[in-house]
C-alpha positions in Angstrom: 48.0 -85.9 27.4 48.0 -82.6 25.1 44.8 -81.3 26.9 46.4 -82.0 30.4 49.6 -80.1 29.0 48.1 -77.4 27.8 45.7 -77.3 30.9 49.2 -76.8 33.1 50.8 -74.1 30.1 47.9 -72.2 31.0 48.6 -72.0 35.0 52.2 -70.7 34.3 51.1 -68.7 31.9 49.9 -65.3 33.8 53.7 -65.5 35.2 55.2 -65.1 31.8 52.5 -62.5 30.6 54.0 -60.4 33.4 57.3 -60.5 32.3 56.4 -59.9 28.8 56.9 -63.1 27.3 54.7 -66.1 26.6 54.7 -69.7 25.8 53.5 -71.9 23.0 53.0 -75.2 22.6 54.5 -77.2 19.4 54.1 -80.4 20.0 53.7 -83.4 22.6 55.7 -86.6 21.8 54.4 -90.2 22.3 57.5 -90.7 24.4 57.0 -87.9 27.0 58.4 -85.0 25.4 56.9 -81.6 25.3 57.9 -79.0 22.9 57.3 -75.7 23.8 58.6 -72.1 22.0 59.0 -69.3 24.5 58.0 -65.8 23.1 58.8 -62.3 23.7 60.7 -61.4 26.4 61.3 -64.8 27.3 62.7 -66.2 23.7 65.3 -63.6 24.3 65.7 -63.9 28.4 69.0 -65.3 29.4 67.3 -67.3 31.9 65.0 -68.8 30.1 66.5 -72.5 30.4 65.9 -71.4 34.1 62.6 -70.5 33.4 62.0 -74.1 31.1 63.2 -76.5 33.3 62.6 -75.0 36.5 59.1 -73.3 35.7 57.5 -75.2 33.2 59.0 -78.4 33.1 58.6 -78.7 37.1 55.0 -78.1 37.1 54.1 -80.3 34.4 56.3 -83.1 36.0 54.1 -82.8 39.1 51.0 -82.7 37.4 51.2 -84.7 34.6 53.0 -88.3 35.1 53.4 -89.2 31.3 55.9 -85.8 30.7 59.4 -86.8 30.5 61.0 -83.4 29.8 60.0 -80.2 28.8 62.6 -78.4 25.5 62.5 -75.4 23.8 62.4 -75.7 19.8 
């Protein structure tokens, strides 16, 4: 699942880049749970839950049917 999550980081990718932040992936659980770090302008970005659960954790729901939920560590 960690190559399938990481396939989908790099879609959203470009979308943070142009906002000046990015996203890096910490870890995937065995239950479902991906743990991402948002960088730049998005660690600071007070819509950056927005941005999680909305962005990230919608796409990878969509794309990956293993993924639970998507939090920031």
């Amino acid at each position: 699942m960690k190559e399938e999550v990481l396939r989908v980081l790099e879609q959203v990718r470009p979308g943070l880049q142009a906002d000046g932040g990015d996203v890096e992936l910490v870890e995937v659980t065995e239950d479902g749970i991906v743990k991402v770090r948002l960088k730049g302008a998005c660690g600071s970005c007070p819509m950056s839950t927005m941005t999680l659960k909305m962005g990230i954790e919608r796409a990878m729901k969509e794309q990956i049917p293993g993924v639970k939920e998507v939090v920031q560590v």
